[in-house]
Structures are given as C-alpha cells and as structure tokens.
N, C-alpha and C positions, 0 to 999 in steps of 0.2 A: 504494500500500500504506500501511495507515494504522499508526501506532504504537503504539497501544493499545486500551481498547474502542471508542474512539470510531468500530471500524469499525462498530459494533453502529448506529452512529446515535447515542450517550449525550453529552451535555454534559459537561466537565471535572467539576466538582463529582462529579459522578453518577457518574463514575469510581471516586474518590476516595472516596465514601462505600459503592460495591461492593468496592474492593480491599482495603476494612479489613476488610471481615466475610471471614474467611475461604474461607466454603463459596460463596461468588458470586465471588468470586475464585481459586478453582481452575476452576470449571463456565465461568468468563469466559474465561478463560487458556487452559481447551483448545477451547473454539469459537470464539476469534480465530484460533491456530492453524490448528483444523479449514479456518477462512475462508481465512484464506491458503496451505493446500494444505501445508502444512509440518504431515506427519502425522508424523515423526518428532520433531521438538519438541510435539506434540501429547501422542504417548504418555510423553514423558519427563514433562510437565507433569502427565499421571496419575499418575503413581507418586513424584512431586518431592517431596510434603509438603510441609510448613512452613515449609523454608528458601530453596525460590522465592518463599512468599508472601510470606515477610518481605523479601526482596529487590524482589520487583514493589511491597510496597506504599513502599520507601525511594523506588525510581525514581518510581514515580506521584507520589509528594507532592516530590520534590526536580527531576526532570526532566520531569515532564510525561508521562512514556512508563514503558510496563510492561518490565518487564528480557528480554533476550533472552539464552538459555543458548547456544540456535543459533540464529546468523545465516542459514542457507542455505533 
C-alpha cells in the first residue's frame, strides 16, 4: 500500500505540484482512496473541503505522505 499519489505511478515533485492546486488534490485524494478500497475515507474526503487539503498538502511537502483522517 502506497502512501500517497505515488500509487497513481506520479514522481514526488508531481505530487507536490498536484497537492497544491486544490481541485487535483481533492479528485487525487479520493481515487487513492477509491484505490485502496477505503470507500469510507473516500467519501469523507468528498465532503472534507479545505481543511484536509491544507492538511494533505502540510504532510506532502513536510512528510513525504498525504495525511490520513482514517487509518483502516
């Protein structure tokens, strides 16, 4: 299981430069999800707004990894 989009295939940078734009950073967010079968962080991720993203894009540029609300 990967930690971020890089399940997409995407290189660090490329990450980084989706997680800042907003609206490729929610559609990102919930098709890693989607990918990892975690459909209930999926839908939480649609209805998250703004303050996952600013949180995913803290973690992406500090930890390397998109922020996880649920773990399971």
């Amino acid at each position: 299981m990967r930690q971020d989009y890089r399940a997409l295939g995407l290189p660090y940078i490329v990450n980084v430069i989706l997680a800042i734009i907003p609206f490729t950073a929610w559609i990102l967010g919930v098709v890693t999800r989607i990918i990892e079968k975690k459909y209930v962080a999926a839908i939480i991720r649609i209805f998250g707004g703004w303050l996952i993203w600013v949180l995913d894009l803290i973690c992406m540029i500090t930890g390397k990894k998109i922020f996880r609300l649920l773990n399971i």
